[in-house]
RODRENVO-465882 format. One record per residue (C-alpha): residue number from 1; x, y, z. Coordinates in steps of 0.1 Angstrom, whole numbers, plus 5000, padded with zeros to 4 digits. Each point is the difference from the previous one (the first is absolute). Layout:
BEGIN
seq  px  py  pz
NUM  X  Y  Z
...
//
This chain:
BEGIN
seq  px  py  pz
1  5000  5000  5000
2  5015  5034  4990
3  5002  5033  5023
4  4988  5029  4987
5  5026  5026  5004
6  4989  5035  5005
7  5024  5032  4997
8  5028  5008  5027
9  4973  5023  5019
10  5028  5026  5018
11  5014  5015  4962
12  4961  4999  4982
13  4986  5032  4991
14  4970  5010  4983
15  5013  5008  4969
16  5018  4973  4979
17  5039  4998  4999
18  5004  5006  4966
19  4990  5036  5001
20  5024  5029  5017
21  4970  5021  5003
22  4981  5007  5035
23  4962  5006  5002
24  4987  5036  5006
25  5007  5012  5036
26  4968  4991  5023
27  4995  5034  5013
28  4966  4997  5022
29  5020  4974  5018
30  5035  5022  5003
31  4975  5029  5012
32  4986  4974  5028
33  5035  4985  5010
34  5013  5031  5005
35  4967  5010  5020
36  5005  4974  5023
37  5040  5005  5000
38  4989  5036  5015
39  4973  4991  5026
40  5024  4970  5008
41  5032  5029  5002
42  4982  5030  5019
43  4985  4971  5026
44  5039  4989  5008
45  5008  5037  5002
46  4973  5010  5025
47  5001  4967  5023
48  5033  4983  4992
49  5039  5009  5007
50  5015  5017  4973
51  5019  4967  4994
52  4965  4981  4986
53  4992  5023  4972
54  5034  5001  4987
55  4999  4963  5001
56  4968  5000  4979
57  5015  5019  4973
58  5030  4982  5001
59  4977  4966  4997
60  4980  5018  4970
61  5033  5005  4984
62  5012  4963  5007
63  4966  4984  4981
64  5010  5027  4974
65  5028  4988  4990
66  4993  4961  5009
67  4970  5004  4972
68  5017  5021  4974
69  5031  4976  4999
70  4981  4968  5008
71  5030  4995  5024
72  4992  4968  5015
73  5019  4976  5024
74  4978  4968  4990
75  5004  5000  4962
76  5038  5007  5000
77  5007  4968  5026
78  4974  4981  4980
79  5018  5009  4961
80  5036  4996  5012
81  4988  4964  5016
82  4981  4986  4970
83  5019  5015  4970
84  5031  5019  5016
85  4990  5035  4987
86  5015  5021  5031
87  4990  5036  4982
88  4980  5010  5036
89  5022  4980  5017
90  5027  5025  4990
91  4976  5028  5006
92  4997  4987  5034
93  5039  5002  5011
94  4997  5037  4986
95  4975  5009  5023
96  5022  4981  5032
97  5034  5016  4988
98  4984  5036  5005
99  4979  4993  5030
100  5031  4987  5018
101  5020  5032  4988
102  4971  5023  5013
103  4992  4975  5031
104  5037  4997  5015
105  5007  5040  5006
106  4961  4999  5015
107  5008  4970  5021
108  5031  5009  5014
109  4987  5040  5008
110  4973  4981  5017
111  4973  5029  4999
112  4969  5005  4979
113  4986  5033  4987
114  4984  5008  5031
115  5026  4988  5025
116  4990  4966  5007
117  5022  4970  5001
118  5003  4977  4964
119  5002  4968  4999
120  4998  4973  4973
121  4986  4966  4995
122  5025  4978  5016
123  4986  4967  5011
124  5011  4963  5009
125  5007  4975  4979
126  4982  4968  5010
127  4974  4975  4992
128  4975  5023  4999
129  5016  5019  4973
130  5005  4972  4980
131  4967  4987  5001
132  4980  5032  4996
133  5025  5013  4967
134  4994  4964  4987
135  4964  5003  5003
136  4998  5037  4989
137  5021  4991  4968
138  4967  4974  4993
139  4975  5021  5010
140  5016  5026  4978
141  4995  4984  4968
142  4964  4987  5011
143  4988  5030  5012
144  5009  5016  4971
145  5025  5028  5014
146  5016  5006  5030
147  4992  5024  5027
148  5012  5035  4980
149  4981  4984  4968
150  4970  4986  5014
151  4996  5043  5015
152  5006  5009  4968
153  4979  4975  4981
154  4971  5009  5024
155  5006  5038  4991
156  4997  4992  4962
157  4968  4978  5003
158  5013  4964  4989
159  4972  4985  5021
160  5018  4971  5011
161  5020  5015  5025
162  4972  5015  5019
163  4997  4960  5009
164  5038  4996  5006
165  5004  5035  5023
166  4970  4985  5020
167  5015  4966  5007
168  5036  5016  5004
169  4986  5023  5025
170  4982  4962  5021
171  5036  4984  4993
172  5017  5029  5017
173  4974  5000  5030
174  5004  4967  5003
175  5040  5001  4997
176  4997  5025  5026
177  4978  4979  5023
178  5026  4970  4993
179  5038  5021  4998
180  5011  4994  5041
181  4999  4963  4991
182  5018  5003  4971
183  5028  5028  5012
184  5004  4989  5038
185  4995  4963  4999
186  5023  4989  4969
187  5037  5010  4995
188  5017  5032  4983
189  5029  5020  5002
190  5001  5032  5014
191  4995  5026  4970
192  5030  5007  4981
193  5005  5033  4986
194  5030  5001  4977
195  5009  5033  5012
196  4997  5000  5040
197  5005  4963  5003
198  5032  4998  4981
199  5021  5024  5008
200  4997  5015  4962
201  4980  5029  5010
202  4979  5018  4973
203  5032  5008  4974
204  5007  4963  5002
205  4970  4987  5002
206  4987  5025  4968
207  5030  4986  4978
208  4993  4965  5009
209  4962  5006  4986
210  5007  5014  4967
211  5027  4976  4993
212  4974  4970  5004
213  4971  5021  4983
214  5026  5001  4974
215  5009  4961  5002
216  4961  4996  4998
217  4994  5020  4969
218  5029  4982  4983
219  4988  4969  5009
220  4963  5007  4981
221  5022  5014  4971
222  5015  4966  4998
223  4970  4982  5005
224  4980  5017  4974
225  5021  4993  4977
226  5003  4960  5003
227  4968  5003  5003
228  4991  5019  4969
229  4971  5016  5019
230  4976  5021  4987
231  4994  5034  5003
232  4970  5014  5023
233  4975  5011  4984
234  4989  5040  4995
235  4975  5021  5016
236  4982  5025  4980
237  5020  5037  5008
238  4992  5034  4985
239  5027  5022  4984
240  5017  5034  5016
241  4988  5019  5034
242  4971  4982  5003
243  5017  4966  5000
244  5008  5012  5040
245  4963  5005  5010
246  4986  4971  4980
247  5030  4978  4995
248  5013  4973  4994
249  5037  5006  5015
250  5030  4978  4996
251  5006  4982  5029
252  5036  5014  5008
253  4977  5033  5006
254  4977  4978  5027
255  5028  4984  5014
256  5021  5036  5012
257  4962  5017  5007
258  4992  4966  5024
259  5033  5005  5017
260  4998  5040  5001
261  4967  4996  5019
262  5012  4971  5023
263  5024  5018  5011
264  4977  5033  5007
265  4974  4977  5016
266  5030  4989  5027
267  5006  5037  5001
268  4968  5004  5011
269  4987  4976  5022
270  5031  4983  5013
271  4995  4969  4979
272  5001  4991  4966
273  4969  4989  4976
274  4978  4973  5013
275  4966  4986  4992
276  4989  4972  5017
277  5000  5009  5036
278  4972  5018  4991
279  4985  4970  4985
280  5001  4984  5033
281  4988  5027  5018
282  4967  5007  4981
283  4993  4961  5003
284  5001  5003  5035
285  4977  5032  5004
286  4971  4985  4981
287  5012  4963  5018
288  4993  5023  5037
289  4966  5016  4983
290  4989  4964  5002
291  5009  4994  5030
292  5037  4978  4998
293  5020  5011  5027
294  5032  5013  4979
295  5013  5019  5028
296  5009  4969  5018
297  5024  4986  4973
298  5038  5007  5005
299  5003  5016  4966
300  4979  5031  5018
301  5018  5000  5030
302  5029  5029  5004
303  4999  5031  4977
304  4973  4982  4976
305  4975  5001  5027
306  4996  5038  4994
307  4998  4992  4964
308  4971  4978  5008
309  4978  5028  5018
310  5010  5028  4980
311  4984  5014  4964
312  5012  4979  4971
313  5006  5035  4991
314  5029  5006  5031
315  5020  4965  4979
316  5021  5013  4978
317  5004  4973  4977
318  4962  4998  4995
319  5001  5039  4984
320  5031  4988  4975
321  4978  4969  4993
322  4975  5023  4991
323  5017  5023  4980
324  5017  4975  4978
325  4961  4991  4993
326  4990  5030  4989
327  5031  5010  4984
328  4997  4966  4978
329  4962  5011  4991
330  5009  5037  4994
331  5030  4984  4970
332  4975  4974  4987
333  4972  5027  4996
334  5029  5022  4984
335  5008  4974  4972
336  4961  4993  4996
337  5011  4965  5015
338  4975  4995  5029
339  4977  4972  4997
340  4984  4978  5020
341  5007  4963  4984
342  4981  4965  5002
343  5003  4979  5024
344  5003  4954  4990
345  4997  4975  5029
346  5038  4991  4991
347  5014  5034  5007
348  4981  5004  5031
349  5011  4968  5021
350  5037  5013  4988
351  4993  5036  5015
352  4989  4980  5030
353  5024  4976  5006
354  5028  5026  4992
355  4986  5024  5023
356  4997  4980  5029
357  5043  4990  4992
358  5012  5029  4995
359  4980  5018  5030
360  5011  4969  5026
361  5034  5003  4983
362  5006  5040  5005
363  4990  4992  5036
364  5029  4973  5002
365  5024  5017  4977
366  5000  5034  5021
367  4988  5014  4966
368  4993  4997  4964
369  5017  5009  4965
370  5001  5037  5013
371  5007  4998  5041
372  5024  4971  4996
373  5016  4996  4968
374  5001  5036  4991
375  5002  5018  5035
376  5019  4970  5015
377  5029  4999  4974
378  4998  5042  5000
379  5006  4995  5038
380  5026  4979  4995
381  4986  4971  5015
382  5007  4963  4994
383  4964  4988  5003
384  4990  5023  4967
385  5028  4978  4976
386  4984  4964  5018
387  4964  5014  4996
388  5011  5004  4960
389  5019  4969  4995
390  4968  4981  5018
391  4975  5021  4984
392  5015  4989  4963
393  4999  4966  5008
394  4963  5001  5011
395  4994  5019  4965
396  5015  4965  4988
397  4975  4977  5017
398  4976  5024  4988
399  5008  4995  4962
400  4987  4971  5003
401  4968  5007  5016
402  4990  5030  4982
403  4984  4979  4973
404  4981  4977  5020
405  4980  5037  5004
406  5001  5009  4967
407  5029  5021  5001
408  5026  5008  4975
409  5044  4991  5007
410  5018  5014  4971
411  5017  4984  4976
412  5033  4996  4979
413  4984  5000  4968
414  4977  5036  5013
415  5009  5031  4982
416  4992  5014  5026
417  4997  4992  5042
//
């Protein structure tokens, strides 16, 4: 019996491939975006810290960019595992190189904008980290993107990810409900920063990191090219000025803008970019609304058990989550790409199932694709290179469960991937 294979669902637009040409900007929804963007903004100026509406517009800038570039973290583990192409891998080890040269002066000053202490995602390496990347890297490929994707999936209306935001936000709840077990009963090392915990310090440790983000895009060079893998395919762009507001832009252009902002968001809050804390958090407000008693579980005790009573408003990672939203839907409604899409049985026990992974996974990982792969390596911490190396080899099981969904792998003989 033959599976039907649909389309790889995080690089589908509404507009075919073989066209350059973009649809007309969507300008009642632009006009209602940036509506809400206001209400949202003059709210967090009025009731916030100064800190939280800065924090939106950095988010709105983040989905921004994630949409215009179709940066994602899913697709370029998935093409350099099934056909070698390593194009975003590349991309990827751009974005590190300058977060690590804007994180390491920030690090070592130790102060954000507004006097607080910084500090970056440094966290053990241990069982828990193993299993949580491994099961992220699966639920990454199921769900159809990862955790920066499926935000800015849900801001361009692919349906789907509605379905896999809502079961990532139950897996983190329940990752949350479960991490104690997982952290304090089963074995780690203490976290390992290659700065602090090696004597390099932050020159060292800075030279160290380009020279194996160098290694790394040298190895996908060589790889691609045993491999003879095919290119990835385009995006429909616009010529000129207007290419900036309605894009598409090269994904060099993402990868310095991601790290610019990164580094402004540590700036700003004291930490870098995270997403799924929030997750977590939102699942266990509507969890106490009926009537589970989430204040009892160790992942609330400490500092989080403020977190729990306060405003999801007061969390600053909930305000970037929902800038990247909105900034996603403004630059989908800017290249006349919004559009909500059609849902099939298939995709929707994927969404599920990947949701659930990667939100248990997050929990277990100390972060996803942007908290501990990208803010864990920009910190200079070990457990962001093992959450990679694990998170690629889940994308590997995964190859071979995407099409028992009706997903697409690319292959060899594919123009394009």
């Amino acid at each position: 019996m033959s599976t039907k294979i649909q389309p790889i669902r995080e690089v589908k637009d509404p507009i075919p491939k073989n066209t350059t040409k973009l649809n007309k900007p969507q300008i009642s929804l632009i006009i209602g975006g940036i509506l809400v963007g206001a209400i949202l903004l003059i709210y967090l100026f009025a009731k916030q810290p100064i800190t939280q509406p800065l924090l939106l517009i950095i988010g709105l800038l983040l989905g921004y960019t994630l949409f215009h570039a179709r940066f994602g973290f899913t697709s370029a583990f998935r093409r350099f595992m099934s056909v070698g192409n390593g194009q975003a891998l590349r991309s990827h080890m751009l974005m590190l190189a300058i977060a690590v040269t804007l994180f390491a002066p920030i690090l070592a000053f130790g102060h954000s904008f507004f006097g607080g202490e910084v500090a970056g995602y440094v966290s053990p390496v241990g069982i828990s980290l193993l299993v949580g990347a491994f099961m992220f890297g699966i639920g990454m490929q199921l769900g159809g993107g990862c955790a920066s994707g499926t935000l800015y999936a849900v801001g361009g209306g692919r349906s789907v990810m509605f379905v896999t935001l809502l079961f990532f936000i139950i897996g983190s709840t329940i990752g949350a409900k479960h991490l104690l077990f997982w952290t304090e009963e089963l074995p780690a090392f203490e976290p390992i920063s290659l700065a602090t915990s090696t004597g390099l310090g932050y020159g060292g440790a800075w030279i160290v990191s380009i020279a194996l983000f160098g290694l790394i895009a040298w190895i996908t060079f060589k790889v691609e090219r045993k491999r003879k893998a095919p290119k990835m395919a385009p995006v429909p762009s616009t010529n000129g000025w207007k290419r900036i507001l309605r894009g598409s832009w090269p994904l060099f252009v993402a990868a310095s803008i991601l790290a610019i902002l990164n580094a402004l968001t540590l700036l700003t809050r004291g930490a870098p970019w995270g997403i799924t804390s929030a997750f977590a958090l939102w699942g266990s407000k509507v969890a106490q609304f009926f009537g589970v008693d989430v204040a009892s579980w160790g992942y609330w005790q400490g500092a989080n058990a403020q977190v729990l009573k306060s405003s999801i408003f007061t969390d600053s990672t909930t305000v970037l989550n929902l800038g990247v939203i909105l900034g996603a839907f403004l630059a989908s409604a800017a290249g006349g790409l919004f559009k909500f899409t059609k849902l099939n049985f298939k995709n929707v026990v994927a969404s599920m199932l990947g949701g659930l992974l990667m939100g248990y996974g997050a929990r277990l990982a100390f972060g996803c694709n942007i908290g501990a792969y990208f803010g864990g390596i920009a910190s200079f911490s070990l457990h962001g290179y093992v959450w990679g190396i694990l998170a690629l080899a889940g994308t590997f099981l995964a190859l071979y469960l995407r099409p028992l969904f009706g997903l697409s792998v690319p292959k060899s003989k594919d123009s394009f991937c």
